[in-house]
N, C-alpha and C positions, 0 to 999 in steps of 0.2 A: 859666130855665124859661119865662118870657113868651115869648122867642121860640121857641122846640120848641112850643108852643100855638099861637100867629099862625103857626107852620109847618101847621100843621096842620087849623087849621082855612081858612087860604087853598085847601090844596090839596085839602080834603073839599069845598068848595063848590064849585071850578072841573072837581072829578070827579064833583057830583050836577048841573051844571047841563050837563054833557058839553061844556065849552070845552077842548078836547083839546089846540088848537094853543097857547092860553094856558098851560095849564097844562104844556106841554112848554116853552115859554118859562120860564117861571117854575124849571122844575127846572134847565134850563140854565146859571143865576142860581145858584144854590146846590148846598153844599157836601154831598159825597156824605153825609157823616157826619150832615146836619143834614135831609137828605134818608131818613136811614136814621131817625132819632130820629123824624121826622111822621109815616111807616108805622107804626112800633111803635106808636103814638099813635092810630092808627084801627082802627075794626071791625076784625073778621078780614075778611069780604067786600070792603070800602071798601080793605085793605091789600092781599090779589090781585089786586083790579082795579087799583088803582094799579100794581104791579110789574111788572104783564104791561104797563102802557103805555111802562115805562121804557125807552130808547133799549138798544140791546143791548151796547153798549159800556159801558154804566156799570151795567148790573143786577148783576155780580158784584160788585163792589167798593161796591155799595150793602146789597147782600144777606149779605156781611161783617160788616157793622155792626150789622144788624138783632137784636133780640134772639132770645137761641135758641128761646122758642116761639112767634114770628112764624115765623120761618125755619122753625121742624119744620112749622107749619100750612100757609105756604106751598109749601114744594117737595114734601109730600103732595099738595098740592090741581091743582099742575102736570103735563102728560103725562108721561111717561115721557122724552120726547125733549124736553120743554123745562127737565125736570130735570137732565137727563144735562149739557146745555150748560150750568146753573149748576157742578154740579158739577165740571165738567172748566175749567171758567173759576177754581173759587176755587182759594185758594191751598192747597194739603195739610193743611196744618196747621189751618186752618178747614172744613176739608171733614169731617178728622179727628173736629174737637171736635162737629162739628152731629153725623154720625153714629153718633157713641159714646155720645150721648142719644135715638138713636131706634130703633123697637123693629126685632127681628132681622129681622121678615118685608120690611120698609121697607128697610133696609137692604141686604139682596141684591138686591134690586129696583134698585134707584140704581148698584151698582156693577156688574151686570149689564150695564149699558147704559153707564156708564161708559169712555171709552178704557183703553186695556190701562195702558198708563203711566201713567194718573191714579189706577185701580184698584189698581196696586202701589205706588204712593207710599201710602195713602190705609191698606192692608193693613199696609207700615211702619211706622205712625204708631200705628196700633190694638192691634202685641201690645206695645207699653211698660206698663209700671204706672201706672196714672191717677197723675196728678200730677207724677209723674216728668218728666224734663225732655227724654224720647224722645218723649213723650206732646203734648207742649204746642214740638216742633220745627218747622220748616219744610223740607225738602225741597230749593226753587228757592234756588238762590245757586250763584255764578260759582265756577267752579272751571280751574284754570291748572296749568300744566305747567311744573317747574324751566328744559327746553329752548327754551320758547318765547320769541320774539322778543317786545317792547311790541308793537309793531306788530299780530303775532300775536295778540296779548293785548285789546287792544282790538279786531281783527275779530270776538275771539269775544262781549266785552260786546256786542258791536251784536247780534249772532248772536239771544244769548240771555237778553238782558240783560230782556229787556218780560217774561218770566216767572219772573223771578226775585224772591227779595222785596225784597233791596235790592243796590247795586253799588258801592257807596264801599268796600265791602271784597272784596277777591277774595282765593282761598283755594288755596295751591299745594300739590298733593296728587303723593306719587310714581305708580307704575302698579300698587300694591295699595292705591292710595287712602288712605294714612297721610300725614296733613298734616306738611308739611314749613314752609306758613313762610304771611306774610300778604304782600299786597301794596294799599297806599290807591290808589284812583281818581287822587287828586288825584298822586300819584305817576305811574303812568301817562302822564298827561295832558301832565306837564312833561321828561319824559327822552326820549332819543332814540329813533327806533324802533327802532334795530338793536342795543340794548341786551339782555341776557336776562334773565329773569324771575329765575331763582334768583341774581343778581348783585344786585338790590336789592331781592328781598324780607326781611322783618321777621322774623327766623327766632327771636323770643322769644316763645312763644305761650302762651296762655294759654285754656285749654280746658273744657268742662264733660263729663261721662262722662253717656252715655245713663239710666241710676239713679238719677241726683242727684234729690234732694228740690229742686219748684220752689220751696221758702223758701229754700232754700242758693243756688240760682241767683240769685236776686234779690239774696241778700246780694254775689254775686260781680260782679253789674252794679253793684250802688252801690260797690261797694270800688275796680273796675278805669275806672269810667265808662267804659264800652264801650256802643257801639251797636249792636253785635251781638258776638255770641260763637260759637264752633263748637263740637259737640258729636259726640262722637268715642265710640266703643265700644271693648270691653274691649283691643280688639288695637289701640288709638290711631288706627282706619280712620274717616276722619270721615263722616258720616250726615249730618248738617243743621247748619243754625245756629238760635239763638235770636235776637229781637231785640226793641230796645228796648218797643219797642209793644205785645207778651208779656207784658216784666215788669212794667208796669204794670199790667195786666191781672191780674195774680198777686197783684201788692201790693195791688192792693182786693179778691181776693178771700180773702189771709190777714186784711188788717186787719179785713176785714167779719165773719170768720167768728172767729176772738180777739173782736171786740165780744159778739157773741151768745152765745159760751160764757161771759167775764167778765159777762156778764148772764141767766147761767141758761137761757138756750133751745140746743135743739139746729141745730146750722149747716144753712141754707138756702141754695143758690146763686141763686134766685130773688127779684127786685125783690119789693118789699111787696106791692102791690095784686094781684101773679100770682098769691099765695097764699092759698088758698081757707082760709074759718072752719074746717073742720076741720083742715087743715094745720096752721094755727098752732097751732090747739089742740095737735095732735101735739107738735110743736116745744116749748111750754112746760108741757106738763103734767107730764112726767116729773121733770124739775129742781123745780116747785113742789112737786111729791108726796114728795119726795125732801129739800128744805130742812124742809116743814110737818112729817113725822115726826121731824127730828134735833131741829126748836125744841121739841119737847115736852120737849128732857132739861131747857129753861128754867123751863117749869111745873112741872117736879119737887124741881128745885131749893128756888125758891121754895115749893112744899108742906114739903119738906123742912125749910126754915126758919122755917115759918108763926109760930114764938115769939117769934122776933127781931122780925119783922113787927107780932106784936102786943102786942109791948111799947114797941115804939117805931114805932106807926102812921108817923112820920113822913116813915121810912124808904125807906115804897113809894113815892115821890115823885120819888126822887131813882134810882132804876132806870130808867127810860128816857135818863135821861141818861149815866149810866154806860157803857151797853149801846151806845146812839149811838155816842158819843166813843170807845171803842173798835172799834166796828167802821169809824167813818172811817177812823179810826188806823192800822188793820191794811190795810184798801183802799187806803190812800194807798203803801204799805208794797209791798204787793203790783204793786200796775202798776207801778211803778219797777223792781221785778226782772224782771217778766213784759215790760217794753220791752227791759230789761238783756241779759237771757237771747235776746228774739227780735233783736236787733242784735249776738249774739255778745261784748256789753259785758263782762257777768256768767256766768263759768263754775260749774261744783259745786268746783272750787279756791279757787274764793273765797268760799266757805262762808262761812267764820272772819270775814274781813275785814269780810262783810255784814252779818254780827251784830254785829260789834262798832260799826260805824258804825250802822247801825239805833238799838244798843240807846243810843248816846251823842246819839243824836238824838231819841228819848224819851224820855231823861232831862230835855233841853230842853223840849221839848214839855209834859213831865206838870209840872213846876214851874209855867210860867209860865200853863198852863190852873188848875194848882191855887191859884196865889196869886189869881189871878182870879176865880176859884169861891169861893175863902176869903174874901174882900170882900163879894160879893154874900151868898154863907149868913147871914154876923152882920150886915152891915147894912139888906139888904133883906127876907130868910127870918127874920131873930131868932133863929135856932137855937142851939144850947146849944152853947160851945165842945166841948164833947169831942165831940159829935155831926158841926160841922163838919171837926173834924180827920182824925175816921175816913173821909168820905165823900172828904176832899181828898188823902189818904193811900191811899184806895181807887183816887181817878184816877189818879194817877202810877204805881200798879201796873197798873192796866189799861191803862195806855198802852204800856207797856214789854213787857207781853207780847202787846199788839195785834201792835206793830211785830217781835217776836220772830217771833208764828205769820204775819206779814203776809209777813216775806222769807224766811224758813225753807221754807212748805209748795210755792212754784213754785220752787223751785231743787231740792228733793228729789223734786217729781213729776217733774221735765224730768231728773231723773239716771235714773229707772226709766220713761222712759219714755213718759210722759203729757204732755196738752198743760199746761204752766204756767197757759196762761187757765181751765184748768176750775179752779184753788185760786183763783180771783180773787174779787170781793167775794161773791156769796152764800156760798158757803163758808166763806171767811174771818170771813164776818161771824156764823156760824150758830156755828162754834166758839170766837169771841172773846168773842158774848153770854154762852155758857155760860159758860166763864171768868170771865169776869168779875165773874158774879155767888156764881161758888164764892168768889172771891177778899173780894167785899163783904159775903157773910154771914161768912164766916171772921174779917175783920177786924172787926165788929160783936160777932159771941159771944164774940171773945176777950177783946178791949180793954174791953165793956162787958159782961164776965161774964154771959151771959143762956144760959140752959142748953135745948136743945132737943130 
Protein backbone atom coordinates (compact mmCIF):
# COMPACT_ATOMS: atom_id res chain seq x y z
CA UNK A 1 0.00 0.00 0.00
CA UNK A 2 3.02 2.53 0.74
CA UNK A 3 4.08 2.05 -2.70
CA UNK A 4 0.60 2.59 -4.78
CA UNK A 5 0.69 6.00 -2.38
CA UNK A 6 4.71 7.14 -3.20
CA UNK A 7 3.03 6.12 -6.82
CA UNK A 8 0.97 8.42 -6.51
CA UNK A 9 1.74 11.07 -4.99
CA UNK A 10 5.32 11.10 -7.22
CA UNK A 11 3.20 11.35 -10.27
CA UNK A 12 0.49 14.10 -8.93
CA UNK A 13 3.48 16.40 -8.28
CA UNK A 14 5.38 15.86 -11.56
CA UNK A 15 1.75 16.44 -13.27
CA UNK A 16 0.84 19.71 -11.04
CA UNK A 17 4.49 21.08 -11.59
CA UNK A 18 3.88 20.09 -15.58
CA UNK A 19 7.54 18.11 -15.68
CA UNK A 20 5.83 16.01 -18.61
CA UNK A 21 9.18 14.64 -19.83
CA UNK A 22 9.95 13.33 -16.15
CA UNK A 23 7.11 12.25 -15.57
CA UNK A 24 6.88 10.04 -18.90
CA UNK A 25 10.31 8.98 -17.72
CA UNK A 26 9.18 7.82 -14.68
CA UNK A 27 6.12 5.82 -16.21
CA UNK A 28 8.39 4.14 -18.51
CA UNK A 29 10.03 2.70 -15.11
CA UNK A 30 6.94 1.13 -14.02
CA UNK A 31 4.63 -1.47 -14.09
CA UNK A 32 1.44 -0.95 -16.13
CA UNK A 33 -0.59 -2.44 -13.17
CA UNK A 34 1.18 -0.20 -10.71
CA UNK A 35 0.69 2.63 -13.17
CA UNK A 36 -3.00 1.66 -13.22
CA UNK A 37 -3.38 1.44 -9.24
CA UNK A 38 -1.72 5.77 -9.03
CA UNK A 39 -4.62 6.92 -11.50
CA UNK A 40 -7.32 5.23 -9.52
CA UNK A 41 -5.56 6.96 -6.64
CA UNK A 42 -6.03 10.54 -8.02
CA UNK A 43 -8.76 13.16 -8.58
CA UNK A 44 -11.00 12.43 -11.32
CA UNK A 45 -9.50 15.64 -13.22
CA UNK A 46 -5.54 14.83 -12.00
CA UNK A 47 -6.60 10.86 -13.42
CA UNK A 48 -7.71 12.38 -17.21
CA UNK A 49 -5.06 14.47 -17.44
CA UNK A 50 -2.68 11.91 -16.44
CA UNK A 51 -4.31 9.20 -19.12
CA UNK A 52 -4.47 11.41 -22.04
CA UNK A 53 -0.44 11.86 -21.32
CA UNK A 54 0.05 8.15 -21.53
CA UNK A 55 2.13 6.97 -24.46
CA UNK A 56 -0.50 5.32 -26.87
CA UNK A 57 0.92 2.02 -26.77
CA UNK A 58 0.42 1.45 -23.15
CA UNK A 59 -3.01 3.47 -22.35
CA UNK A 60 -5.01 0.26 -23.04
CA UNK A 61 -3.49 -2.26 -21.28
CA UNK A 62 -3.15 0.61 -18.48
CA UNK A 63 -6.84 1.42 -18.77
CA UNK A 64 -7.57 -2.49 -18.10
CA UNK A 65 -6.51 -2.31 -14.86
CA UNK A 66 -7.91 0.84 -13.80
CA UNK A 67 -10.82 0.50 -11.66
CA UNK A 68 -14.31 0.34 -13.17
CA UNK A 69 -15.44 3.97 -12.08
CA UNK A 70 -12.26 5.52 -13.08
CA UNK A 71 -12.55 3.98 -16.41
CA UNK A 72 -16.67 4.84 -16.78
CA UNK A 73 -15.42 8.60 -15.82
CA UNK A 74 -12.60 8.53 -17.96
CA UNK A 75 -13.77 7.17 -21.50
CA UNK A 76 -17.00 9.52 -20.83
CA UNK A 77 -14.80 12.35 -20.35
CA UNK A 78 -12.80 11.40 -23.78
CA UNK A 79 -13.90 12.31 -27.51
CA UNK A 80 -15.69 10.12 -29.21
CA UNK A 81 -12.53 9.12 -31.29
CA UNK A 82 -10.16 8.87 -28.47
CA UNK A 83 -12.66 6.48 -26.97
CA UNK A 84 -13.45 4.47 -29.81
CA UNK A 85 -9.35 3.83 -29.98
CA UNK A 86 -9.50 2.55 -26.28
CA UNK A 87 -12.03 0.50 -26.92
CA UNK A 88 -10.96 -1.06 -30.03
CA UNK A 89 -7.53 -1.55 -28.28
CA UNK A 90 -8.96 -3.38 -25.16
CA UNK A 91 -9.33 -6.86 -24.96
CA UNK A 92 -13.47 -7.99 -25.59
CA UNK A 93 -13.92 -9.28 -22.60
CA UNK A 94 -12.80 -6.04 -20.67
CA UNK A 95 -14.47 -3.95 -23.06
CA UNK A 96 -17.55 -6.17 -22.30
CA UNK A 97 -17.29 -5.84 -18.52
CA UNK A 98 -16.80 -1.64 -18.55
CA UNK A 99 -19.84 -1.50 -20.90
CA UNK A 100 -22.20 -3.75 -19.27
CA UNK A 101 -21.87 -1.13 -16.25
CA UNK A 102 -22.47 1.97 -18.23
CA UNK A 103 -25.63 3.35 -18.89
CA UNK A 104 -27.49 2.43 -22.43
CA UNK A 105 -27.18 6.17 -24.03
CA UNK A 106 -23.14 5.76 -23.49
CA UNK A 107 -23.01 2.75 -24.69
CA UNK A 108 -24.38 3.15 -28.27
CA UNK A 109 -22.35 5.92 -28.47
CA UNK A 110 -18.87 3.99 -28.02
CA UNK A 111 -19.96 1.01 -30.17
CA UNK A 112 -21.09 3.46 -32.80
CA UNK A 113 -17.80 4.55 -33.37
CA UNK A 114 -16.32 1.39 -32.60
CA UNK A 115 -14.66 -1.05 -35.52
CA UNK A 116 -17.17 -3.47 -36.98
CA UNK A 117 -15.18 -6.51 -35.49
CA UNK A 118 -14.63 -4.91 -32.10
CA UNK A 119 -18.51 -4.10 -32.01
CA UNK A 120 -19.42 -7.79 -32.71
CA UNK A 121 -17.05 -9.39 -30.44
CA UNK A 122 -18.13 -6.85 -27.66
CA UNK A 123 -22.32 -7.65 -28.85
CA UNK A 124 -21.09 -11.53 -28.10
CA UNK A 125 -19.91 -11.03 -24.88
CA UNK A 126 -23.13 -8.87 -23.64
CA UNK A 127 -26.27 -11.30 -24.47
CA UNK A 128 -24.52 -14.12 -21.97
CA UNK A 129 -26.06 -14.00 -18.39
CA UNK A 130 -24.04 -11.93 -16.03
CA UNK A 131 -21.82 -14.02 -14.33
CA UNK A 132 -21.91 -16.77 -16.60
CA UNK A 133 -18.88 -17.84 -18.03
CA UNK A 134 -19.95 -16.40 -21.79
CA UNK A 135 -20.13 -13.12 -19.83
CA UNK A 136 -16.70 -12.90 -18.16
CA UNK A 137 -14.84 -14.79 -21.93
CA UNK A 138 -12.45 -13.39 -24.13
CA UNK A 139 -12.72 -13.63 -27.68
CA UNK A 140 -8.79 -13.27 -29.05
CA UNK A 141 -7.05 -16.73 -28.86
CA UNK A 142 -5.10 -18.56 -31.61
CA UNK A 143 -7.10 -20.77 -33.39
CA UNK A 144 -5.46 -23.79 -36.00
CA UNK A 145 -6.63 -26.08 -38.34
CA UNK A 146 -6.23 -30.19 -38.08
CA UNK A 147 -4.36 -29.66 -41.98
CA UNK A 148 -2.17 -27.22 -41.07
CA UNK A 149 1.58 -27.53 -41.26
CA UNK A 150 3.73 -26.13 -37.68
CA UNK A 151 5.17 -24.20 -39.81
CA UNK A 152 1.80 -23.02 -40.89
CA UNK A 153 0.98 -22.90 -37.39
CA UNK A 154 3.36 -20.56 -36.18
CA UNK A 155 3.06 -18.01 -39.39
CA UNK A 156 -0.35 -17.52 -38.16
CA UNK A 157 0.82 -17.09 -34.02
CA UNK A 158 3.10 -14.23 -35.64
CA UNK A 159 0.00 -13.11 -37.78
CA UNK A 160 -2.22 -12.78 -34.87
CA UNK A 161 -0.71 -13.62 -32.02
CA UNK A 162 -0.16 -9.50 -30.42
CA UNK A 163 -4.16 -9.59 -30.28
CA UNK A 164 -4.83 -12.31 -28.72
CA UNK A 165 -5.01 -12.80 -24.93
CA UNK A 166 -2.52 -15.43 -24.64
CA UNK A 167 -0.48 -18.08 -27.08
CA UNK A 168 0.92 -20.93 -25.02
CA UNK A 169 -2.18 -22.53 -25.96
CA UNK A 170 -3.61 -22.77 -29.42
CA UNK A 171 -6.99 -24.29 -30.07
CA UNK A 172 -7.72 -26.81 -33.26
CA UNK A 173 -11.09 -26.16 -34.36
CA UNK A 174 -12.79 -28.15 -37.55
CA UNK A 175 -14.60 -25.76 -40.26
CA UNK A 176 -17.89 -25.61 -38.08
CA UNK A 177 -15.60 -24.38 -35.47
CA UNK A 178 -16.20 -27.43 -33.08
CA UNK A 179 -12.77 -27.88 -31.20
CA UNK A 180 -11.26 -30.78 -32.06
CA UNK A 181 -7.97 -30.87 -29.87
CA UNK A 182 -5.16 -28.39 -28.00
CA UNK A 183 -1.87 -27.77 -29.09
CA UNK A 184 1.17 -26.11 -26.31
CA UNK A 185 3.56 -23.32 -27.90
CA UNK A 186 6.20 -25.00 -26.48
CA UNK A 187 5.30 -27.89 -28.67
CA UNK A 188 5.32 -26.08 -31.61
CA UNK A 189 8.33 -24.54 -31.08
CA UNK A 190 10.38 -28.04 -30.86
CA UNK A 191 8.75 -30.25 -33.76
CA UNK A 192 9.42 -30.15 -37.26
CA UNK A 193 7.88 -27.75 -39.42
CA UNK A 194 6.57 -30.03 -41.93
CA UNK A 195 4.79 -31.97 -39.13
CA UNK A 196 0.73 -31.48 -38.98
CA UNK A 197 -1.20 -30.08 -36.49
CA UNK A 198 -3.86 -32.70 -35.99
CA UNK A 199 -0.86 -35.40 -35.61
CA UNK A 200 0.22 -33.82 -32.35
CA UNK A 201 -2.32 -32.13 -31.10
CA UNK A 202 -3.79 -33.08 -27.30
CA UNK A 203 -7.12 -34.37 -28.32
CA UNK A 204 -8.28 -34.87 -24.41
CA UNK A 205 -10.07 -31.67 -23.82
CA UNK A 206 -11.46 -30.37 -21.27
CA UNK A 207 -14.00 -27.58 -21.79
CA UNK A 208 -16.42 -24.96 -20.07
CA UNK A 209 -20.11 -24.61 -21.75
CA UNK A 210 -20.98 -20.73 -22.32
CA UNK A 211 -23.90 -21.06 -18.84
CA UNK A 212 -21.50 -22.17 -16.52
CA UNK A 213 -21.91 -20.40 -13.20
CA UNK A 214 -18.29 -18.42 -13.01
CA UNK A 215 -17.97 -20.23 -9.13
CA UNK A 216 -18.07 -23.70 -11.22
CA UNK A 217 -15.49 -22.17 -13.58
CA UNK A 218 -13.15 -21.43 -10.94
CA UNK A 219 -13.69 -24.60 -9.31
CA UNK A 220 -12.74 -26.27 -12.88
CA UNK A 221 -9.26 -24.06 -12.93
CA UNK A 222 -8.35 -25.18 -9.46
CA UNK A 223 -9.13 -28.92 -10.13
CA UNK A 224 -7.61 -28.92 -13.93
CA UNK A 225 -4.67 -26.16 -13.05
CA UNK A 226 -5.10 -24.88 -16.45
CA UNK A 227 -4.18 -21.52 -17.54
CA UNK A 228 -6.68 -21.10 -19.78
CA UNK A 229 -9.59 -23.09 -20.74
CA UNK A 230 -12.16 -23.02 -23.80
CA UNK A 231 -15.38 -22.40 -23.76
CA UNK A 232 -17.64 -23.82 -26.18
CA UNK A 233 -21.61 -23.54 -26.63
CA UNK A 234 -24.34 -25.92 -26.87
CA UNK A 235 -23.31 -27.51 -30.18
CA UNK A 236 -19.54 -27.92 -28.66
CA UNK A 237 -18.63 -24.87 -31.40
CA UNK A 238 -15.97 -22.93 -29.33
CA UNK A 239 -16.58 -19.13 -28.62
CA UNK A 240 -13.72 -17.92 -26.47
CA UNK A 241 -11.36 -19.02 -23.78
CA UNK A 242 -11.23 -18.03 -20.14
CA UNK A 243 -7.99 -17.39 -18.35
CA UNK A 244 -6.04 -17.57 -15.57
CA UNK A 245 -6.14 -13.83 -14.61
CA UNK A 246 -10.36 -14.10 -14.85
CA UNK A 247 -10.40 -16.59 -12.28
CA UNK A 248 -8.85 -14.82 -9.91
CA UNK A 249 -10.70 -12.00 -10.56
CA UNK A 250 -13.83 -14.32 -9.71
CA UNK A 251 -12.33 -15.81 -6.64
CA UNK A 252 -12.16 -12.33 -4.95
CA UNK A 253 -15.22 -11.33 -6.03
CA UNK A 254 -17.15 -14.70 -4.67
CA UNK A 255 -14.91 -14.59 -1.49
CA UNK A 256 -15.68 -10.80 -1.13
CA UNK A 257 -19.30 -11.18 -1.67
CA UNK A 258 -19.70 -14.91 0.75
CA UNK A 259 -17.86 -12.25 3.35
CA UNK A 260 -20.60 -9.68 3.29
CA UNK A 261 -23.55 -11.91 3.21
CA UNK A 262 -21.83 -14.28 6.38
CA UNK A 263 -21.86 -10.65 7.78
CA UNK A 264 -25.22 -9.56 7.29
CA UNK A 265 -24.73 -6.76 4.43
CA UNK A 266 -26.10 -7.13 1.06
CA UNK A 267 -23.05 -7.81 -1.73
CA UNK A 268 -21.32 -4.70 -3.18
CA UNK A 269 -18.85 -5.14 -6.09
CA UNK A 270 -17.32 -1.75 -5.24
CA UNK A 271 -14.02 -0.90 -3.14
CA UNK A 272 -15.05 0.62 0.53
CA UNK A 273 -14.26 4.23 0.13
CA UNK A 274 -16.45 4.22 -3.54
CA UNK A 275 -19.37 3.71 -1.45
CA UNK A 276 -21.14 6.49 -0.56
CA UNK A 277 -23.00 6.82 3.48
CA UNK A 278 -26.15 6.06 2.04
CA UNK A 279 -24.99 3.11 0.00
CA UNK A 280 -23.81 1.49 2.89
CA UNK A 281 -26.59 2.27 4.76
CA UNK A 282 -28.69 0.45 1.89
CA UNK A 283 -26.33 -2.51 2.18
CA UNK A 284 -26.76 -3.19 6.01
CA UNK A 285 -29.89 -1.93 6.91
CA UNK A 286 -32.14 -4.56 5.60
CA UNK A 287 -30.13 -7.54 7.27
CA UNK A 288 -30.04 -5.37 10.67
CA UNK A 289 -33.87 -4.72 10.40
CA UNK A 290 -34.32 -8.10 9.76
CA UNK A 291 -31.94 -9.88 12.70
CA UNK A 292 -33.29 -6.76 15.50
CA UNK A 293 -37.05 -8.14 14.76
CA UNK A 294 -36.32 -12.18 15.04
CA UNK A 295 -34.00 -11.23 18.45
CA UNK A 296 -37.11 -9.93 20.03
CA UNK A 297 -38.42 -13.89 20.07
CA UNK A 298 -35.28 -13.58 22.84
CA UNK A 299 -37.03 -10.83 25.03
CA UNK A 300 -40.09 -12.90 24.86
CA UNK A 301 -38.70 -15.75 25.94
CA UNK A 302 -37.19 -14.36 28.85
CA UNK A 303 -40.54 -12.42 29.68
CA UNK A 304 -41.89 -15.62 29.30
CA UNK A 305 -39.86 -17.01 32.01
CA UNK A 306 -39.58 -13.93 34.25
CA UNK A 307 -40.41 -16.59 37.47
CA UNK A 308 -37.56 -18.67 37.01
CA UNK A 309 -35.67 -15.26 36.71
CA UNK A 310 -36.86 -14.07 39.85
CA UNK A 311 -36.50 -16.86 41.87
CA UNK A 312 -33.23 -17.42 41.19
CA UNK A 313 -32.03 -13.66 40.26
CA UNK A 314 -28.79 -15.46 39.77
CA UNK A 315 -29.62 -16.79 36.71
CA UNK A 316 -29.76 -13.65 34.58
CA UNK A 317 -25.99 -13.75 34.67
CA UNK A 318 -25.21 -16.42 33.20
CA UNK A 319 -27.47 -15.79 29.78
CA UNK A 320 -25.00 -14.04 27.87
CA UNK A 321 -22.76 -16.52 28.32
CA UNK A 322 -24.93 -19.32 27.17
CA UNK A 323 -26.19 -17.28 24.09
CA UNK A 324 -22.40 -16.38 23.29
CA UNK A 325 -20.98 -19.95 23.35
CA UNK A 326 -23.48 -21.01 21.35
CA UNK A 327 -23.63 -18.99 18.74
CA UNK A 328 -19.73 -19.23 18.43
CA UNK A 329 -20.47 -22.88 18.26
CA UNK A 330 -22.95 -22.78 15.65
CA UNK A 331 -20.63 -20.03 13.50
CA UNK A 332 -17.77 -22.21 13.72
CA UNK A 333 -20.10 -25.01 12.57
CA UNK A 334 -21.45 -23.07 9.81
CA UNK A 335 -18.24 -21.69 7.72
CA UNK A 336 -16.74 -25.25 7.79
CA UNK A 337 -19.87 -26.35 5.56
CA UNK A 338 -20.36 -23.05 3.91
CA UNK A 339 -16.11 -23.68 2.70
CA UNK A 340 -17.27 -27.39 2.35
CA UNK A 341 -20.30 -26.90 0.16
CA UNK A 342 -18.30 -23.74 -1.84
CA UNK A 343 -15.10 -26.35 -2.69
CA UNK A 344 -17.59 -29.05 -3.63
CA UNK A 345 -16.10 -30.86 -0.24
CA UNK A 346 -19.56 -31.31 1.25
CA UNK A 347 -22.68 -32.47 -0.87
CA UNK A 348 -26.74 -32.63 0.51
CA UNK A 349 -25.54 -36.58 0.50
CA UNK A 350 -23.78 -36.09 3.09
CA UNK A 351 -26.18 -34.72 5.18
CA UNK A 352 -26.07 -37.70 7.57
CA UNK A 353 -22.42 -37.97 7.83
CA UNK A 354 -22.21 -34.13 8.85
CA UNK A 355 -24.41 -34.41 11.60
CA UNK A 356 -23.19 -37.18 12.93
CA UNK A 357 -19.47 -35.71 13.04
CA UNK A 358 -20.69 -32.15 14.05
CA UNK A 359 -22.85 -33.76 16.69
CA UNK A 360 -19.75 -35.99 18.10
CA UNK A 361 -17.64 -32.99 18.08
CA UNK A 362 -19.93 -31.09 20.42
CA UNK A 363 -20.14 -33.66 22.48
CA UNK A 364 -16.37 -32.85 22.86
CA UNK A 365 -16.67 -29.37 22.90
CA UNK A 366 -19.84 -29.03 25.51
CA UNK A 367 -17.90 -31.42 28.16
CA UNK A 368 -14.66 -29.98 28.23
CA UNK A 369 -16.13 -26.06 28.12
CA UNK A 370 -18.67 -27.69 30.82
CA UNK A 371 -15.97 -29.10 33.26
CA UNK A 372 -14.41 -25.87 32.78
CA UNK A 373 -17.36 -23.76 33.52
CA UNK A 374 -18.05 -26.26 36.49
CA UNK A 375 -14.71 -25.30 38.29
CA UNK A 376 -14.99 -21.74 37.98
CA UNK A 377 -19.20 -21.58 39.11
CA UNK A 378 -18.15 -23.43 42.65
CA UNK A 379 -14.85 -22.08 43.09
CA UNK A 380 -14.82 -18.56 42.03
CA UNK A 381 -19.06 -17.65 41.56
CA UNK A 382 -19.83 -19.95 44.93
CA UNK A 383 -22.91 -20.99 43.48
CA UNK A 384 -25.05 -23.74 44.87
CA UNK A 385 -24.23 -27.22 43.19
CA UNK A 386 -27.53 -27.86 41.71
CA UNK A 387 -27.53 -24.31 40.31
CA UNK A 388 -24.13 -25.05 38.76
CA UNK A 389 -25.04 -28.32 37.29
CA UNK A 390 -27.98 -27.03 35.45
CA UNK A 391 -26.11 -24.17 33.82
CA UNK A 392 -23.07 -26.83 32.84
CA UNK A 393 -25.88 -29.22 31.60
CA UNK A 394 -27.57 -26.26 29.91
CA UNK A 395 -23.89 -25.69 27.87
CA UNK A 396 -23.33 -29.09 26.59
CA UNK A 397 -26.97 -28.98 25.21
CA UNK A 398 -26.56 -25.70 23.54
CA UNK A 399 -23.51 -26.63 22.13
CA UNK A 400 -24.83 -29.60 20.36
CA UNK A 401 -27.61 -28.00 19.01
CA UNK A 402 -25.46 -24.93 17.97
CA UNK A 403 -23.29 -27.22 15.91
CA UNK A 404 -26.63 -29.17 14.89
CA UNK A 405 -28.41 -25.81 13.37
CA UNK A 406 -24.64 -24.58 12.58
CA UNK A 407 -24.10 -27.46 9.71
CA UNK A 408 -27.79 -28.46 8.99
CA UNK A 409 -29.22 -24.84 7.70
CA UNK A 410 -26.24 -24.04 4.68
CA UNK A 411 -26.35 -27.51 3.29
CA UNK A 412 -30.21 -27.43 3.21
CA UNK A 413 -30.24 -23.71 1.84
CA UNK A 414 -27.64 -24.77 -0.98
CA UNK A 415 -30.03 -27.99 -1.76
CA UNK A 416 -33.11 -25.35 -2.48
CA UNK A 417 -31.34 -23.19 -3.74
CA UNK A 418 -29.99 -20.19 -1.69
CA UNK A 419 -26.62 -18.98 -1.02
CA UNK A 420 -25.24 -21.11 2.13
CA UNK A 421 -23.47 -17.83 3.31
CA UNK A 422 -26.84 -16.10 3.90
CA UNK A 423 -27.37 -19.10 7.14
CA UNK A 424 -23.89 -18.06 8.09
CA UNK A 425 -23.24 -16.40 11.62
CA UNK A 426 -26.05 -13.58 12.05
CA UNK A 427 -28.55 -16.03 11.38
CA UNK A 428 -27.14 -18.80 12.94
CA UNK A 429 -26.58 -16.95 15.70
CA UNK A 430 -30.14 -15.27 16.07
CA UNK A 431 -31.68 -18.80 16.11
CA UNK A 432 -29.14 -20.51 18.31
CA UNK A 433 -29.80 -17.54 21.06
CA UNK A 434 -33.41 -18.36 20.94
CA UNK A 435 -32.67 -21.95 21.54
CA UNK A 436 -30.77 -21.82 23.76
CA UNK A 437 -32.51 -20.00 26.11
CA UNK A 438 -35.75 -22.27 25.48
CA UNK A 439 -33.39 -24.95 26.41
CA UNK A 440 -31.99 -23.01 29.75
CA UNK A 441 -35.29 -22.14 31.20
CA UNK A 442 -36.54 -25.46 30.37
CA UNK A 443 -33.78 -27.15 32.23
CA UNK A 444 -34.25 -24.54 35.28
CA UNK A 445 -38.23 -25.10 35.83
CA UNK A 446 -37.80 -28.56 35.46
CA UNK A 447 -34.96 -29.65 37.48
CA UNK A 448 -35.64 -26.91 40.05
CA UNK A 449 -39.50 -27.18 40.14
CA UNK A 450 -40.18 -23.42 39.70
CA UNK A 451 -43.64 -23.04 38.14
CA UNK A 452 -44.27 -20.13 35.68
Amino acid sequence: MDEEVNYTQVLTNLLEERKYSDLLQTISDMNSADIADAISEMENEDSLKMFRILPKDMAADIFANLELDVQQYIIQALSEREASIIIDNLMADDAADLLEEMPANVVKRLLANARPDTRADINHLLRYPEDSAGSIMTVEYIDLKADMTVGEAIERIRKIGLDSETINICYVLNRQRVLLGTVALRYLLITPTEELIGDIMHENIVSINTLTDQEEVAKAFQKYDFTAMPVVDNEDRMVGIITIDDVVDIMEEEATEDIEKMAAILPTDRPYFKVGIFDTYKTRMPWLLLLMISATFTGAIITHYENALSAYVVLTAYIPMLMDTGGNAGSQASVSIIRGLSLGEVEFSDLFRVVWKEIRVAILCGITLSLTNFVKLLLIDHLALEIALIICLTLVLVVMIAKFVGCMLPILADRIGLDPAVMASPMITTIVDALSLLVYFSMVTSLLQIKF
